[in-house]
Structures are given as C-alpha cells and as structure tokens.
C-alpha positions, -999 to 999 in steps of 0.1 A, spaced: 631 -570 385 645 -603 401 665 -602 437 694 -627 442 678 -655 461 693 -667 497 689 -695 517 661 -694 547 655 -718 573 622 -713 600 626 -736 628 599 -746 651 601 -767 684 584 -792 662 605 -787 636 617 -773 602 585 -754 589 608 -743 554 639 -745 539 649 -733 507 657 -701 488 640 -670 487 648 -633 475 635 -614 504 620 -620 541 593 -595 556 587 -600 591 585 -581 625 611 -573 652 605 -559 689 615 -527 669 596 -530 638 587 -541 602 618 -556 588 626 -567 552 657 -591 548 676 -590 510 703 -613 497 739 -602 513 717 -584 538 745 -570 569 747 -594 599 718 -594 621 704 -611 655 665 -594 663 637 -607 689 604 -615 666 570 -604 675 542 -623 666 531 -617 624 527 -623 593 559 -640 581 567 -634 539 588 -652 524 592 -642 486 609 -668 466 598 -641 438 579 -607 437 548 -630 426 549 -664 445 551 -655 486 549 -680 511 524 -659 540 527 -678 573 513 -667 611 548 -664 626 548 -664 669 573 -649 690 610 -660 686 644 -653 674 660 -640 636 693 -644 630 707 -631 592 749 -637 585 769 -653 563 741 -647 534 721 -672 549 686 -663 574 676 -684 597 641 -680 623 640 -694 654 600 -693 660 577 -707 687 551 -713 660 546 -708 624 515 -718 605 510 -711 567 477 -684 571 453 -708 551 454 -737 573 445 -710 602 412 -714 619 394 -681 628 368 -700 652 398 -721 664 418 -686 673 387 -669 688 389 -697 713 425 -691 722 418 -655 723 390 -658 748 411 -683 771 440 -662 773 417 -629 777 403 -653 811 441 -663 822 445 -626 823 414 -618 844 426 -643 870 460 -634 867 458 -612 897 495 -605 916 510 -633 893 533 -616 876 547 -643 855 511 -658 846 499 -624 837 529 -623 813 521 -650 797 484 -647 791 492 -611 777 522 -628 755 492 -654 743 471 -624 741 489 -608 714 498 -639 695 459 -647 687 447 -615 684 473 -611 652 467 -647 642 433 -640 641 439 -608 623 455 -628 590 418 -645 589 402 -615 580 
C-alpha cells in the first residue's frame, strides 16, 4: 500500500546529506522512536544519535548513521538539522572502534570537568550506536 510522499531535507554542517521525497521518516527523539507520515501534525524534537530511515517506498529505504541534532516537521515538509549523517555502508567498524576507545579515554580523564565529561559521554554514545549499524 503506497503513502503519499513529502519532501525531506537532512542538513549537515557540511551540508545537504538529501533532498527529495519520501513517504515516511523513522528516527529517534530524546523521547523515543518516531515515525514521520505525509501531512504528519507540526513538530520541533531534539534527535539522539541512530539509525535514520528514510522510505521513499516500503521497499527502497535510505538507512543512514544519524548524530545528535534537531527535527523539525510543518507545513508538509520535514527537515533534520543533524551534526552528522553517514549512509551505514560507507561506515567503518575499525574506524568507529577507534572513536569509541578515544572518547571512552576523554571520559577517564575527564575528572571535575564537567563540560569535557559531557562531551566525551555525548561522543560516547554516538559511536557506540554507529558502531552498532556495523553489526
């Protein structure tokens, strides 16, 4: 059964990772699993780091590792704000383990640095789910 497509843009600081039209958008908020439909109500979410769907139809999805960052749905049109977003096959699980083990060593040292810790756990989680769309 075919959805009625919408138009989706994922921004990057490095720029426009995809734009075009899809019929639904799986991702994660600070509050959950979300799916996004065509004429879906207004919305404005923080986004946890995940695996970011983007069906164009219920056979050809677009699977990307999605970081922390912003979702904003209205106006029929969805548009995600995202530190990083990587389509999962050009991950690198060796490449990730790395990451992984730095941040797990920024968090060690850390110590009373509140805003360092915060960052190494934010890193933290990013790999560790990165690394999880490997598997």
């Amino acid at each position: 059964m075919a959805h009625a497509t919408f138009p989706v843009e994922v921004l990057t600081p490095e720029g426009e990772v995809f734009n075009g039209e899809v019929e639904m958008v799986s991702t994660r908020t600070t509050l959950g699993e979300i799916g996004i439909l065509a004429r879906h109500s207004p919305l404005l979410a923080t986004l946890e780091p995940t695996e970011l769907r983007l069906y164009k139809t219920e056979t050809e999805v677009l699977r990307f590792a999605q970081a922390e960052g912003y979702l904003q749905v209205g106006g029929n049109h969805a548009l995600l704000l995202v530190e990083e977003a990587h389509p999962v096959g050009d991950l690198d699980a060796a490449d990730l383990r790395e990451r992984l083990q730095t941040a797990e060593r920024e968090l060690e040292e850390a110590g009373e640095d509140t805003e360092r810790r915060r960052v190494a756990q934010r890193d933290k989680r990013r790999w560790e789910r990165f690394l999880s769309l490997t598997e």
